[in-house]
N, C-alpha and C positions, 0 to 999 in steps of 0.2 A: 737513303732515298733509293728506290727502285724501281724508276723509272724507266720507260723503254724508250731508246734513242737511237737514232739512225746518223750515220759520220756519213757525208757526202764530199770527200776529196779526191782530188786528182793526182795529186803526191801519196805516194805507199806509204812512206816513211813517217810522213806529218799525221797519216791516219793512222797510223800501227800505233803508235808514241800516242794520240788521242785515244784508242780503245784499249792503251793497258792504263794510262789516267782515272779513266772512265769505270773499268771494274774493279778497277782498286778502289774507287771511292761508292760501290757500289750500284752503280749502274746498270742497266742491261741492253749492250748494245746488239741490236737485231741485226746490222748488217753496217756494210760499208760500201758506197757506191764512189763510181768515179765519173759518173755522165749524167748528164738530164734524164735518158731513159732509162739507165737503169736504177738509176733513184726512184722513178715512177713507178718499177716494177715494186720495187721494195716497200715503196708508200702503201701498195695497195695490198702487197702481201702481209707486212707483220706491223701497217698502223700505227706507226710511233707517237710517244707523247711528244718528244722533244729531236730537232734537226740541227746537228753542226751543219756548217753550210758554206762551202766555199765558193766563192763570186765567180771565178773562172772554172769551168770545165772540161774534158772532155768532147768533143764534136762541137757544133754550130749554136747549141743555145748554153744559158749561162745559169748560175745560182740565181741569178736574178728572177729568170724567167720560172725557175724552180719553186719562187720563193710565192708566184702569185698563186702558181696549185697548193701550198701551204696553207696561204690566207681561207684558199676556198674551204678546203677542210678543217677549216679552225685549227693548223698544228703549229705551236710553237718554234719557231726556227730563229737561232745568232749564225751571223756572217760571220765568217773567216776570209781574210782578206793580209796581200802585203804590197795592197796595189794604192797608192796614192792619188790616182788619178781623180779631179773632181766633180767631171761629169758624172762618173761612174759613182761614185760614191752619193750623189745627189739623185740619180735614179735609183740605190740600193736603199737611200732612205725611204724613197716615196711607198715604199712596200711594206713600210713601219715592221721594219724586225724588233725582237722583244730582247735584242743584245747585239754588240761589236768588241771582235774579238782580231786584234793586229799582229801578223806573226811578224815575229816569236815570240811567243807566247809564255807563259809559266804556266807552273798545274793549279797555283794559289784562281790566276785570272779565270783558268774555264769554269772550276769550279763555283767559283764567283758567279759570274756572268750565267751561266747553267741556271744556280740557285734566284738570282734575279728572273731570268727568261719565265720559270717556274711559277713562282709567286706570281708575277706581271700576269701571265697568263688563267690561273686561274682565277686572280681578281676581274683580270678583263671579262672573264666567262661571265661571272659574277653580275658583274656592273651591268653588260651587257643583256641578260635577262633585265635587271630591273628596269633598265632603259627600255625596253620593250615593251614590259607591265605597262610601265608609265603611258607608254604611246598605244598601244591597247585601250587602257583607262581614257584618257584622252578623247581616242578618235569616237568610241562607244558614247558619250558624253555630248560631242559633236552630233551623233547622226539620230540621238535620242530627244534632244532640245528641243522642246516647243516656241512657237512662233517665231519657227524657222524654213524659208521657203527650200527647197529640194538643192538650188544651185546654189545658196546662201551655205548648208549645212557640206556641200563639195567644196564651199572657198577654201571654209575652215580646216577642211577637212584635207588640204593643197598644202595649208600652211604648214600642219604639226609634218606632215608628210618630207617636207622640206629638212627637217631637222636630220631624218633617218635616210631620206636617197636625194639627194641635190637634184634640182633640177632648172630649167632658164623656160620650156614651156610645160604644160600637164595639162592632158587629158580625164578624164575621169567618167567614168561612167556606168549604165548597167540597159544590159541587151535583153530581150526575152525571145529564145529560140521560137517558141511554138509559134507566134504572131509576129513577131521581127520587129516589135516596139523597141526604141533605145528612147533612155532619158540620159544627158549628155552633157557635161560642158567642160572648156577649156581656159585652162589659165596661163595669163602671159605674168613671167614675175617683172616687176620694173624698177624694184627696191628692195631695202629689208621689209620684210614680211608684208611688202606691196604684194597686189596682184593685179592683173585687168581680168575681167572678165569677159570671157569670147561665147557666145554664145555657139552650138556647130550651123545650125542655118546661117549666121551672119558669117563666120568662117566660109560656109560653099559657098556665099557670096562675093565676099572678098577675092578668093580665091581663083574665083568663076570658073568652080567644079561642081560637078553633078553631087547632088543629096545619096546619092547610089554610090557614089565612089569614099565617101566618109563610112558608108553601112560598111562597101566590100572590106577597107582596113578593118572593119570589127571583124569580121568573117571571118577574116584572117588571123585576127587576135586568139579569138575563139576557137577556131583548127588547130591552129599551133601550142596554147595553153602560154605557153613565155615563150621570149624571142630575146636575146641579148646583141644589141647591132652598134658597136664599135668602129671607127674607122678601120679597115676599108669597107669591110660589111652595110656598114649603114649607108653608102653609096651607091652600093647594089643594090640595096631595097627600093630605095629612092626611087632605083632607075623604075622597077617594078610597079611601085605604089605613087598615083598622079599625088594623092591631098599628102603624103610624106616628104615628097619631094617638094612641094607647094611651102609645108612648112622649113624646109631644111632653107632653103634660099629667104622666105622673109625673114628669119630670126638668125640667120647664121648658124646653123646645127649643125652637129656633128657628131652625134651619139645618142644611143635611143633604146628603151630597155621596156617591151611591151610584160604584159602581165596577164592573165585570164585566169579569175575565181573563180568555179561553179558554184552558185547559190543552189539552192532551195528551190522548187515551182517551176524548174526547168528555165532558170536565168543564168545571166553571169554578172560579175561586176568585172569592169575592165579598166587597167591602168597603164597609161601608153606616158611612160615620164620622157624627153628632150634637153641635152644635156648642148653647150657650144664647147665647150671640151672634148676632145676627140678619143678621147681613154677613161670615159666618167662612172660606165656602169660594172658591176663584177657580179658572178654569181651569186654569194653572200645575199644581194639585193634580193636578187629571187629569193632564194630561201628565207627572209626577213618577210617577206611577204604570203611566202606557203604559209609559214610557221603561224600569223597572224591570219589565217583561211578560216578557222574556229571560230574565233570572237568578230570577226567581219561575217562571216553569216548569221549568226545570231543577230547581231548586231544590225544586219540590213536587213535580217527579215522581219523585225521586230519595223522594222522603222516601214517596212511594204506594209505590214499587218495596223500599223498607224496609221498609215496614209489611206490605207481602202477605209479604214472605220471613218478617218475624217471627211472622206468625200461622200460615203452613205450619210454620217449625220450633217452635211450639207445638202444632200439631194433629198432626205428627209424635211431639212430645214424649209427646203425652197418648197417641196408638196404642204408645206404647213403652211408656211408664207401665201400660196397659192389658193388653198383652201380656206384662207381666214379673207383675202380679197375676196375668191367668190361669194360669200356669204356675210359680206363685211355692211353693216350700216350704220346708222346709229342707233344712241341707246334710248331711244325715246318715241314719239309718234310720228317725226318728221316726215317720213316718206310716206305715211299711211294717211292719204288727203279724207279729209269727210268730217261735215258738222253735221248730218243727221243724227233723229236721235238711235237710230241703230246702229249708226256705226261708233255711238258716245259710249254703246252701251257696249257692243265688242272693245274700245279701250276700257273701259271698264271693268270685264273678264280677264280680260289679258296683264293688267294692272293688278289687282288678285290672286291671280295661280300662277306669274312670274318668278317671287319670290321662295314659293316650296318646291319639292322635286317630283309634283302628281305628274301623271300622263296625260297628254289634253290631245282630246281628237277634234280637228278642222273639219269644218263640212262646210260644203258652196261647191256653187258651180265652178265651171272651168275657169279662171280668170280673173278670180275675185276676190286674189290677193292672197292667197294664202299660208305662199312661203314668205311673205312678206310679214304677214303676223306671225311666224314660227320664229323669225329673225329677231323680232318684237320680243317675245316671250322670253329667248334665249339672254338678249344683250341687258334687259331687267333681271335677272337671274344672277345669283352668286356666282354658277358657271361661267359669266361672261367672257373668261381672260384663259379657257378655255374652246377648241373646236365647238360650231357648228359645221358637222359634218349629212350632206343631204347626199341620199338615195334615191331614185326616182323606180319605185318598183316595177312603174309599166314598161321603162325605158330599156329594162335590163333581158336579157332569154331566162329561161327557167330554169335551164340547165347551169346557167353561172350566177343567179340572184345569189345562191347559199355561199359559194366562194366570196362572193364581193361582200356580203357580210359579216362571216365570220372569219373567211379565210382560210388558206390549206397550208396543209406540208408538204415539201419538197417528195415527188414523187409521189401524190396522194391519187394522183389521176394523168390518164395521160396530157401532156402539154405545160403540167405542173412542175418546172426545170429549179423553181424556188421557193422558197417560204414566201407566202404572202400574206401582209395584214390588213385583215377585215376591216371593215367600217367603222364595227362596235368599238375595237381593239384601240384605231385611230382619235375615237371620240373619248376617249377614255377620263374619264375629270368633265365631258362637257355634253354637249346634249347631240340627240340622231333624228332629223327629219325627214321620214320614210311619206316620201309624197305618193298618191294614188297606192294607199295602202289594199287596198281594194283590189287591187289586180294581183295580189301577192297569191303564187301557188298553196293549194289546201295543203299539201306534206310539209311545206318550209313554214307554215300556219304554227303548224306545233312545236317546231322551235323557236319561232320568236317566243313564242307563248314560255317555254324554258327559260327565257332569258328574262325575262318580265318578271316571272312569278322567285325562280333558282339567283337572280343575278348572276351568272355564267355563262358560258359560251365554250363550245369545242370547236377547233378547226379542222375542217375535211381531213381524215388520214392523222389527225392527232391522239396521242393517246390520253391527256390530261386536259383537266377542264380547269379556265382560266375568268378568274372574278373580275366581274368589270361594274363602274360604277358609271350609268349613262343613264342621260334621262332621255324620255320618248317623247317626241311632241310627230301624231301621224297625221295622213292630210287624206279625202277623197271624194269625187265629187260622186259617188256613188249613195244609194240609199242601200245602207249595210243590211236595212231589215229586211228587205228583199232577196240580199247576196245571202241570208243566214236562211231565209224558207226556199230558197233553190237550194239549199247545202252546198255553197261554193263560198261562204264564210264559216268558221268557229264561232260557233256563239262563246265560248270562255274567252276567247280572243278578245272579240267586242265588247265586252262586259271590260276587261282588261284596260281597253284603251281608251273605253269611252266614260273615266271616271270625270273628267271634266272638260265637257264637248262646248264647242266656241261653235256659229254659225254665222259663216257671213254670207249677208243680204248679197244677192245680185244688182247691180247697177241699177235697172229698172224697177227694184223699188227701193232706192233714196236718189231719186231725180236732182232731189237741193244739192247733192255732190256735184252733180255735173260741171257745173260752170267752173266748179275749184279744180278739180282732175284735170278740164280741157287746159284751164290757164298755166297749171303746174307743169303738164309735160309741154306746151308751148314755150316756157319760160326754160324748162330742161335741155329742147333742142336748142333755142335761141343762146344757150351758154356752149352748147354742144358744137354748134357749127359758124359762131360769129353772127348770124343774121339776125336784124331786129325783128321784135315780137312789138305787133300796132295792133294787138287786141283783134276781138274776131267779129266777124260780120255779123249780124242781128238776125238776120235769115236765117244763117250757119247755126246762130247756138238755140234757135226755134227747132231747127229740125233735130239738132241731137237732143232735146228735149223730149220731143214727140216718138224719137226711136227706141227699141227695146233694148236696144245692147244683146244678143243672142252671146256674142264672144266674150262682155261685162268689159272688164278694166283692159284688157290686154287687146282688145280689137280698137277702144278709144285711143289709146298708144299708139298702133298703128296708124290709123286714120290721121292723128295730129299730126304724125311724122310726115305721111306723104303730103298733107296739105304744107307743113311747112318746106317741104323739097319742092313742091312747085309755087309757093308762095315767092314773089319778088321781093321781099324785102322791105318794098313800101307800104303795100297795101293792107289790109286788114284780113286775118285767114278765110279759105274759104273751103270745103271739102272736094278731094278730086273726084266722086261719085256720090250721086244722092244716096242718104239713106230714109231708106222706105223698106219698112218690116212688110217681111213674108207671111203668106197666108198658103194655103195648101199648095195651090200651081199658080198663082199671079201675086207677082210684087205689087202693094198695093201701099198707100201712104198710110200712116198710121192709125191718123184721126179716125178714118174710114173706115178701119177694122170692123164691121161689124160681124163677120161669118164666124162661125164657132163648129169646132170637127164636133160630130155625134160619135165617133164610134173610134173604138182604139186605133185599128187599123187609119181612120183618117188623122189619127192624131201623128202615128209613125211617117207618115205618107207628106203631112204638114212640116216635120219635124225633118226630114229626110231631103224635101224642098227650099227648105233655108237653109240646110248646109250645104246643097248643092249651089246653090244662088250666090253663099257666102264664097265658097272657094272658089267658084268661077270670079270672083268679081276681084279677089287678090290675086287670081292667075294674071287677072289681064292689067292690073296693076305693075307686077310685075314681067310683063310680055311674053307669059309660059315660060319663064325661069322657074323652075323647082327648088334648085340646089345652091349653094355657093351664097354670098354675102349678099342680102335686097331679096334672094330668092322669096319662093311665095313658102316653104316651108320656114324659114327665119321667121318672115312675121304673125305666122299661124301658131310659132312656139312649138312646133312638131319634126319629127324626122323625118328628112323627106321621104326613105319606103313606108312609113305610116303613114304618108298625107297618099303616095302615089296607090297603094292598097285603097285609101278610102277613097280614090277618084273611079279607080277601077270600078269598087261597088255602084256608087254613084251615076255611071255612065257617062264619068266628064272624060271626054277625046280630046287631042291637043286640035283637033279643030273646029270646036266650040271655044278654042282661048285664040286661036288664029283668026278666028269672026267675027269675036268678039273684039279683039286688037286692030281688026278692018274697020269694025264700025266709028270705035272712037276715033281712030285716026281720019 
C-alpha cells in the first residue's frame, strides 16, 4: 500500500513509533503535525489520502474539530485516543471516523484499522456517487412528470430531498433576474415523508410581512450563491432578515443552509433548507448540490421549455375554443328563418355544394344573412369538426389584410417581434369566410388567386411555401362585374370564386318571411332578457309589411330589440319609430311611393337620403351614443370611425341627434 498519510500527534514519541510502523509497512507519511493549525497547513499542502488523529491537541481546538475539515474534504481519518471520557468520545463519534485506535497500541491494530479506514472509504466514495445517480435519476423524473402542477412536482421534489440534507422546513424555488418573477413554495415537514404545504403569499400573510421582504431573502440568496448559518450564525441572520427570523420563532429553528443555481435564461433555482437542530448543515451539503448544478439545469429547463409549450397550446386551445363560439351554430337551417320560395330555393343551394369542397361566392345586400349561410354551408360539410375561420376584408387596413392572412415571420417588418399564424394556416382541415371580398386590395388579389389555384401560401419574410387544405366560401354585397370593368377586381379571381354563386334575396322581396323573422327574434330576446313575448300589434306588423327593409334582416333585429326594451312586458310589441320608406328628400309612407328618380344622379341623391334618415333615426335611438354597448355603431353592425366617416360625408352634426332627441322627448 502506498498510500499518503498524515500523523497528527501531540506526543513525539507516539508519532515517531507511528511513522517508522507506517514506512515499514509501506506507507508514505507526508508529515507530522502536533496542532490543529498545523495539520491544516499540511492538509493543504501535501493532501493526504489517510489521517492518524489524535483527539487531544496542541492549543485551543481539538482532533475533533480537525476531524469536521476532514469530512469536508472527503479524507479519511481513525482517532487515536487514551482518553476514556464519554462525552468526548460521543462527540468524536458523531463525526463518523472510518476507525478507533486506543493507546497503546500494537503495529498488528494500526495496520488493521488503516486497512479497514482504506477499504471503508473508498466503498463509501463508491456508494456515495451512486447514491447520488440515484437522487439525480429521481429528482429529473420528479420535475419531468406530466399531470403535475408546478408546487405538486416541488413537494416531491422536498421529499427525495430529505433523504440527502435533512431538513424540519424547505423552501424551494426559481427567481428570474431580468423581470423579478419568482415561482415559490414552502414545505413544513410534520411526519415521515409528510409535508404541509405553505404556499409564500399565505406565508407573508401569516407572518404579516411584506411580499418584498420574501423577494429581498431571494436577493440575497442569489448575491451570496450559498450561505451555511449554524448556530450562532444563524442568529445573526435572523436579526438581519424580518421573514427568517419570522420563521426561526414559528418552527423553532436553529440552522439554515441557503443555496443558489444559476439556470439557463438568466434565472435561478433556489434552496433555503431549516434545520431545529443547531449543528445540522456542513459544507459537503453544498457541494452535494453544486455537484447535482448539471442535471438540475437540464432538468429545469427542460421542464420551463414544457411548461411555455403547455401554456401556448392552452392559449391556442382557448383562440380555438374562441373561434369555434364565434362562428358556432347549428348544423342545419335553424337559424336561417324563411318559407318563401327563394329562400327554399337558397336551402336548396346550400344543401348541394355543402357537401363537396367547390368555392361558393354569397352575393346580397348588406344584411341578408350571409355569414349566416356560410355557417350553413361549412357545419353540412365534412369539414365540420373543423375551424370556420371569418375575415372581414373591409374591416381590416391594407397594409396588415396580407399578415392577418398568411402571416409573418419574426422580424419580416417592423413591429413583427413574432411569428404569427395566418388565417389560412389557422383554418387548416376547415373552411375561410372572407366577407366583403370586394373590398380586397388588387396586389393581395393575386395572392389569394395563388392560393386557390397553387393550394399554398407564404408568410411575409418567409422563405418556404407551406400547403394548406381550406376551403373558400367569399361573401360581397358589391356587383363584382362592375369592380371587374373599373379594374379594381381580377377577372381570374371572380371566375375563381364564382364557381358556385348563392344569391340571397333582400327582405323586400320575400315579404311571407316577415312575420317568421319578426316572431323569431321576438322569441330570441324574450329568452334573452326574461320578458314575455304577447305577439305584436296588427298595425305594427302592417307597417313592416308595407316597408322596404333598406338595412334587410339586421335593421329588423334591431328594431325588434328596441321595441322589446321599451315594451312592458304586458302588452303586444309595437315599434319605437314609424317605419316609412324614403324617397329622395321626404319620408313618405310606402303605399304612397309613387315618385320614381329619372336620372342617376337622383337615384344617388335618393339613396344617399335614406341612409342619412336611416342613421339619424338610430342616432337618436340611441341619444348620439356612437360607441360602447347600445351605441348606434353596435346596431348598424359598423365601426364606429366607419359610421362616424359616413356621417361626416352625410352632413349629420351631433346637433341634428341633439334635435332630434329634443323632439321625441
Amino acid at each position: 500500500m502506498n498510500s499518503k498519510l498524515l500523523i497528527v500527534e501531540d506526543e513525539f514519541i507516539v508519532a515517531n513509533d507511528l511513522r517508522i510502523i507506517l514506512k515499514k509497512a509501506g506507507f508514505q507519511v507526508c508529515a507530522i503535525a502536533d496542532s490543529y493549525n498545523s495539520a491544516v497547513e499540511a492538509i493543504e499542502q501535501f493532501n493526504p489520502e489517510l489521517v492518524l488523529l489524535d483527539i487531544y491537541l496542541k492549543g485551543n481546538k481539538t482532533g475533533i474539530d480537525l476531524a469536521r475539515v476532514l469530512a469536508e474534504k472527503n479524507i479519511a481519518f481513525v482517532y487515536l485516543s487514551a482518553n476514556n471520557n464519554e462525552s468526548v468520545l460521543e462527540e468524536a463519534k458523531a463525526t463518523q471516523p472510518y476507525g478507533f485506535l486506543v493507546k497503546p497500541f500494537r503495529e498488528k491494530d494500526v495496520l488493521v484499522a488503516l486497512e479497514i479506514a482504506h477499504y471503508r472509504h473508498a466503498h463509501s466514495i463508491e456508494a456515495k456517487m451512486r447514491k447520488e445517480q440515484t437522487l439525480q435519476v429521481e429528482l429529473t423524473n420528479i420535475m419531468t412528470t406530466s399531470q403535475l402542477s408546478w408546487e405538486e412536482r416541488l413537494q416531491q421534489m422536498a421529499a427525495k430531498l430529505q433523504q440527502a440534507i435533512p431538513f424540519d422546513y424547505l423552501i424551494l424555488g426559481m427567481k428570474n433576474v431580468s423581470d423579478g418573477k419568482c415561482c415559490a413554495c414552502s414545505f413544513f415537514r410534520t411526519g415521515f415523508n409528510e409535508y404541509q404545504r405553505i404556499r409564500l403569499t399565505e406565508l407573508a400573510n401569516v407572518a404579516n410581512i411584506q411580499a418584498e421582504q420574501l423577494t429581498e431573502v431571494f436577493r440575497q440568496m442569489i448575491a451570496t450563491s450559498s450561505g451555511l448559518y449554524n448556530l450562532p450564525e444563524f442568529e445573526s441572520v435572523c436579526e438581519q432578515a424580518a421573514a427568517k427570523r419570522f420563521l426561526a420563532q414559528k418552527f423553532n429553528l436553529e440552522s439554515n443552509l441557503d443555496v443558489s443555481l444559476p439556470m439557463t435564461a438568466d434565472s435561478f433555482f433556489l434552496f433555503s433548507f431549516y434545520s431545529r437542530r443547531p449543528q445540522m448543515y456542513e459544507t459537503e451539503h453544498i457541494h452535494l448540490l453544486q455537484r447535482m448544478q448539471t442535471a438540475l439545469q437540464l432538468t429545469i429547463d427542460r421542464l420551463i421549455a414544457i411548461d411555455k409549450i403547455e401554456r401556448l397550446t392552452e392559449q391556442l386551445e382557448r383562440e380555438k375554443n374562441y373561434l369555434q363560439e364565434e362562428v358556432k351554430t347549428t348544423s342545419n337551417f335553424e337559424e336561417i328563418i324563411g318559407s318563401s320560395y327563394k329562400m327554399l330555393h337558397v336551402f336548396d343551394l346550400v344543401t348541394q355544394v355543402a357537401p363537396v369542397d367547390t368555392s361558393v361566392l354569397l352575393l346580397g345586400e348588406s344584411g341578408t344573412g350571409k355569414e349566416l349561410v356560410a355557417r350553413a354551408i361549412h357545419n353540412l360539410s365534412p369539414r365540420k369538426d373543423k375551424l370556420l375561420v371569418k375575415v372581414n376584408c373591409a374591416a381590416l387596413p391594407a397594409n396588415l389584410i396580407e399578415s392577418e392572412l398568411f402571416g409573418h415571420e419574426k422580424g419580416a417588418f417592423t413591429g413583427a417581434l413574432d411569428r404569427r399564424i395566418g388565417k389560412f394556416e389557422l383554418a387548416q382541415g376547415g373552411t375561410i369566410f372572407l366577407d366583403e371580398i370586394g373590398e380586397m386590395p388588387p396586389d393581395l388579389q393575386s395572392k389569394l388567386l395563388r392560393v386557390l389555384q397553387e393550394k399554398e401560401i407564404e408568410r411575409i419574410g418567409g422563405r418556404h411555401t407551406i400547403k394548406v387544405d381550406v376551403r373558400i366560401i367569399a361573401a360581397t354585397n358589391r356587383h363584382l362585374e362592375k369592380e371587374i370593368a373599373a379594374g379594381k377586381f381580377r377577372l381570374d379571381l371572380y371566375y375563381r370564386l364564382n364557381v358556385f354563386p348563392i344569391t340571397l334575396p333582400p327582405l323586400r322581396e320575400r315579404k311571407e318571411d316577415i312575420p317568421l323573422l319578426a316572431s323569431f327574434f321576438a322569441q330570441k330576446f324574450s329568452r334573452k332578457t326574461g320578458k314575455p313575448f304577447h305577439g305584436i300589434k296588427p298595425e305594427a306588423l302592417d307597417e313592416m309589411m308595407q316597408y322596404n327593409w333598406p338595412g334587410n334582416i339586421r335593421e329588423m333585429e334591431n328594431i325588434v330589440e328596441q321595441a322589446f326594451v321599451l315594451n312592458d312586458g304586458k302588452s303586444q310589441l309595437q315599434w319605437g319609430r314609424p317605419l316609412v320608406n324614403v324617397t329622395a328628400n321626404t319620408p313618405t309612407p310606402a303605399v304612397n311611393n309613387t315618385s320614381q328618380p329619372r336620372t342617376l344622379h337622383e337615384v344617388k341623391e335618393q339613396q344617399q337620403a335614406a341612409e342619412r334618415e336611416y342613421i339619424l333615426s338610430i342616432l337618436q335611438q340611441t341619444n348620439g351614443r356612437i360607441r360602447g354597448i347600445g351605441g348606434a355603431a353596435e346596431k348598424l353592425n359598423m365601426k364606429p370611425t366607419t359610421l362616424e366617416s359616413r356621417m361626416e360625408k352625410l352632413g349629420i352634426k351631433k346637433t341634428h341627434i341633439s334635435k332630434g332627441s329634443d323632439n321625441e322627448s
